[in-house]
N, C-alpha and C positions, 0 to 999 in steps of 0.2 A: 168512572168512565161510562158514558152513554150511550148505547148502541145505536147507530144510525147505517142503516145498509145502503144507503142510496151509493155509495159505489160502488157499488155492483152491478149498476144499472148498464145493461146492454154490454155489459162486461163476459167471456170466454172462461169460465173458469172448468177446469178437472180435477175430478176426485177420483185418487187410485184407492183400489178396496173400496171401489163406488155401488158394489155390491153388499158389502156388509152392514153394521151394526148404524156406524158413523154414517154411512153412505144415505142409508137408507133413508135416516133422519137430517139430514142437512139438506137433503136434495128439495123438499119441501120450501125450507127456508129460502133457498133462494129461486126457486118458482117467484118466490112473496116480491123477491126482492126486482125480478124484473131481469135476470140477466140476459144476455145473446146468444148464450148455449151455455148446453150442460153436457161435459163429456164424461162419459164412466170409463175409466181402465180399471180393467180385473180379470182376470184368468179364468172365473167361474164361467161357461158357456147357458150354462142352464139359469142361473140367477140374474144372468143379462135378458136371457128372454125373458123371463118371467118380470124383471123391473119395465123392460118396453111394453110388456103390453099394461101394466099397470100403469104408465104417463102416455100410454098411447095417442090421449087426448094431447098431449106436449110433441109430441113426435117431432115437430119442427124445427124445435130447437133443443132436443136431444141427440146426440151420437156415444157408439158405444166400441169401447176399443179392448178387441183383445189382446192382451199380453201379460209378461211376467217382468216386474221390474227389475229382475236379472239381467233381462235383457233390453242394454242401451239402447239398440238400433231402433226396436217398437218405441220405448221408454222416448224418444229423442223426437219421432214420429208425431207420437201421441200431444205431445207439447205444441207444435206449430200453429201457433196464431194465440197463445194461451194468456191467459191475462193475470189470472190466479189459480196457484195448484194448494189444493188440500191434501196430504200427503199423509192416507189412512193405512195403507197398507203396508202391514206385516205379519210375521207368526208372533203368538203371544200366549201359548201353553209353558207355563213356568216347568211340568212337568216334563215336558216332551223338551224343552231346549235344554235340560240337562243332561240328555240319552241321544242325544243328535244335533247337537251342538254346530257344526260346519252347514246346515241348515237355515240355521237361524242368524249364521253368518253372512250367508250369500244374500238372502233377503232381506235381512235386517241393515245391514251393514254396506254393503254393495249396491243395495239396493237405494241408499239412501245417495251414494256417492253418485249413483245414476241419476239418480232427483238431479242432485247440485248442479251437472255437466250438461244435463238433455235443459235444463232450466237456464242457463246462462245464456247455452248456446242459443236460445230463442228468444231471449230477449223478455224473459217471463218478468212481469209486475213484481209481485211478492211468492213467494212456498211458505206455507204456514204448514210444518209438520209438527205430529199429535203425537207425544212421548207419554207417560208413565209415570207416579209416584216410584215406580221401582226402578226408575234411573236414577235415582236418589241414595247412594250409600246403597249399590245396588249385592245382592247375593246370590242371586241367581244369573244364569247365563242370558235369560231373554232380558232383563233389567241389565244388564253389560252393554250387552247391545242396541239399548235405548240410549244407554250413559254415553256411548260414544258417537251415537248417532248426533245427540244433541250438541257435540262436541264440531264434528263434519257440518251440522248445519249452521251453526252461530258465527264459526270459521269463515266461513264461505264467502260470509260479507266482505272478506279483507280483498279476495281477489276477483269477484264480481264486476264483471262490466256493467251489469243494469240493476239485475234481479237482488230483491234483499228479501235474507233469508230469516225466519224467527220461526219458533216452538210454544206450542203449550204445551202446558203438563198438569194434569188432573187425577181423579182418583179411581176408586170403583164406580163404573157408572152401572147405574141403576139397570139390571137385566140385558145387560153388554153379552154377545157371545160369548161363550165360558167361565160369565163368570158367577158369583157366589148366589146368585137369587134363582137365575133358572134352573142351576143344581140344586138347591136346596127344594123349588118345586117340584122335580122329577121324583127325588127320593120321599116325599109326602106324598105325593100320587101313589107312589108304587106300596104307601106302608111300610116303608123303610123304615129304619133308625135315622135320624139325623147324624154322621159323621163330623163331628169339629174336633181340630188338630191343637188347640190348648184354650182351656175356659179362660184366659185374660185376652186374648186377641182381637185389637181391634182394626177395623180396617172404614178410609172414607166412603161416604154412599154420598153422590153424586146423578139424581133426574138428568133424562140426555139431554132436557132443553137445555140445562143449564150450560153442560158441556159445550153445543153447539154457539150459545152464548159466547162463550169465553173466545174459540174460535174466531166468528167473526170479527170480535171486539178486536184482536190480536189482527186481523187483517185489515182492522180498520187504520187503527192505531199507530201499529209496527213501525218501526225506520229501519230497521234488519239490526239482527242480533239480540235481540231479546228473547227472554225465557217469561210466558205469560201464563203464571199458576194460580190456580182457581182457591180461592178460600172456598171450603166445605167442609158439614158437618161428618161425623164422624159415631161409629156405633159398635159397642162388644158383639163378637160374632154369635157368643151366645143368648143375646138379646135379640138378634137379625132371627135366631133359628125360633126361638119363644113366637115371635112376632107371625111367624112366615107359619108358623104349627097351626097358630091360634087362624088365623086366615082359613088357611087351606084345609082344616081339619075340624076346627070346630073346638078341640080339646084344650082346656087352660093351659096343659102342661105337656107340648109332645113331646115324645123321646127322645132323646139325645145320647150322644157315646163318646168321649174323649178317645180320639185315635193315635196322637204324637203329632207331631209338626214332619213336616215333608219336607226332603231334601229341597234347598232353596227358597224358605217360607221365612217371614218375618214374623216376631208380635205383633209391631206395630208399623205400621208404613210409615213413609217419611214424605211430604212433599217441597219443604226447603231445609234444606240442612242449616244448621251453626253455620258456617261457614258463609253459607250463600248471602244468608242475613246482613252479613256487610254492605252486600251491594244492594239488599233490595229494598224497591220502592214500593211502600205501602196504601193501597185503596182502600174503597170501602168494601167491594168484594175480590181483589185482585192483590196479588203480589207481581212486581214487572220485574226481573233479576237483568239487569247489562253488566257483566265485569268486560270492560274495553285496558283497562288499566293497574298498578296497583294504586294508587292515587282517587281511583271511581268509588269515596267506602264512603256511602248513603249512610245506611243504619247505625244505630247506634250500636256500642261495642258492647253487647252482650250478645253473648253465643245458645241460643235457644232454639232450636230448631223447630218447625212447627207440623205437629206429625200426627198421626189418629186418634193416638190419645189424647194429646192437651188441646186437641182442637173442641168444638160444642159438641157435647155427646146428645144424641138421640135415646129418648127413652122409648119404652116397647110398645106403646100408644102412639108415639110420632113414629115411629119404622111402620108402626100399621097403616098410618096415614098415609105414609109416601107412595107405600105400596099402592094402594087404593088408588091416588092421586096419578099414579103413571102406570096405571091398567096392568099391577102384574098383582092382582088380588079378585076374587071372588065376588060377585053383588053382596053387599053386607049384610043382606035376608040370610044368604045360604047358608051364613054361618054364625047365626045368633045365639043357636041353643050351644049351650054346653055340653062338653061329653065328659062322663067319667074314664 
């Protein structure tokens, strides 16, 4: 599938969590792309200011809406005139949603059902919501409530008067909000030990362009109800920490500490289960998953799931690259010499 943005041209689209990770970096792409406005919903007050004065030059066809996708009545508001909704916001600390749980419910959960409702009700084009390898044979409580989310949005198609609804689902992306690279940064800043919770763990690493790729493609694409998952490579965590040591520190070999696995934590992630593989259609960088039926069964009948490990492993020369490649590494002067 080939990326072509032109509809988006002069098109109304809103990104909720238009302040975060996703937000920050999609909003660019569709600058490129030419749309009629860009509306940000997000509860952050202070990252709304700080993102207008940064497209200040855009001003025009920028608007920015506070609210909580809790709440319908904004959530319903914010939609009117909307053409396409990117649907980034949620909570997503695997730690924290095992310890407050009804949290991650309202938002995650409720908050997705608000998507559906304020979205119908206006007549929205497409909602492309952004789920998780951890909605996948999920174990923790915030991958539950991906797994059901995606479940509420795929659904939605059946009783839609206009709007069709689809999902991607991708992996680690690359220096995402809490996840594994800018922690592992902080604690090499500080001369920490590197903490990893079992030396076989692997997990996908995913560049955001690539992510916002897969996005668009899925709104180009979409006819509602699809699941659009990103084939990516995939790397040992204790090859990410080697990599990230040697970068930031200069030493062949930084320290490292096996600590146990965390309540909620997997070996290995999963991005399509056994199962799914029935239905799904295969690309060259894409899986499209539609079950409409039991009758819908694409793939061939082996049950192989495809998950961080048997996906292409990344060796600790390519993790440095990537690094390097998406500005979360050092000028490679600063760190040529070796340390003992």
């Amino acid at each position: 599938m080939k990326r072509n943005d032109e509809f988006l041209k002069g098109k109304t689209v809103l990104v909720t969590g238009g302040t975060g990770t996703f937000g920050n970096f999609i909003i660019p792409y569709l600058l490129d792309a030419k749309v009629g406005q860009v509306r940000v919903f997000s509860r952050d007050e202070d990252k709304q200011y700080h993102m207008r004065q940064k497209y200040k030059e855009h001003e025009s066809i920028f608007s920015f809406v506070l609210g909580d996708v809790r709440d319908y009545r904004r959530f319903e508001q914010a939609m009117a005139g909307v053409d396409y909704v990117f649907h980034a916001a949620a909570l997503k600390h695997i730690d924290t949603s095992e310890i407050q749980p009804m949290e991650y419910v309202r938002t995650n959960l409720l908050g997705t059902e608000n998507l559906v409702r304020a979205a119908d009700c206006n007549d929205v084009t497409k909602v492309v919501f952004v789920s998780t390898d951890k909605a996948v044979k999920p174990v923790n409580l915030y991958g539950m409530t991906k797994a059901v989310s995606e479940k509420i949005i795929t659904a939605a198609n059946a009783t839609a008067k206009k709007t069709r609804f689809l999902c991607v689902r991708y992996g680690n992306v690359l220096g995402s909000r809490g996840s594994v690279v800018p922690f592992f940064k902080g604690v090499i800043e500080q001369g920490k030990t590197i903490p990893i919770t079992h030396p076989e763990m692997t997990r996908f690493m995913l560049p955001l362009d690539n992510a916002i790729d897969l996005v668009l493609k899925a709104a180009q694409y979409g006819n509602g109800g699809e699941i659009f998952v990103k084939k990516m490579p995939g790397c040992r965590i204790t090859d990410l920490a080697e990599a990230m040591g040697r970068v930031y520190s200069g030493k062949e070999r930084y320290p490292t500490e096996i600590i146990g696995i965390r309540p909620g934590e997997k070996i290995h992630e999963t991005l399509v289960s056994a199962e799914e593989m029935l239905y799904a259609k295969e690309y060259e960088q894409e899986f499209v998953l539609k079950r409409t039926d039991k009758n819908n069964i694409v793939g061939e009948l082996k049950l192989e799931e495809y998950n961080s490990k048997n996906t292409v492993q990344l060796s600790v020369p390519e993790i440095e690259k990537m690094l390097r490649d998406n500005g979360w590494a050092p000028e490679k002067e600063n760190t040529g010499k070796k340390k003992n």
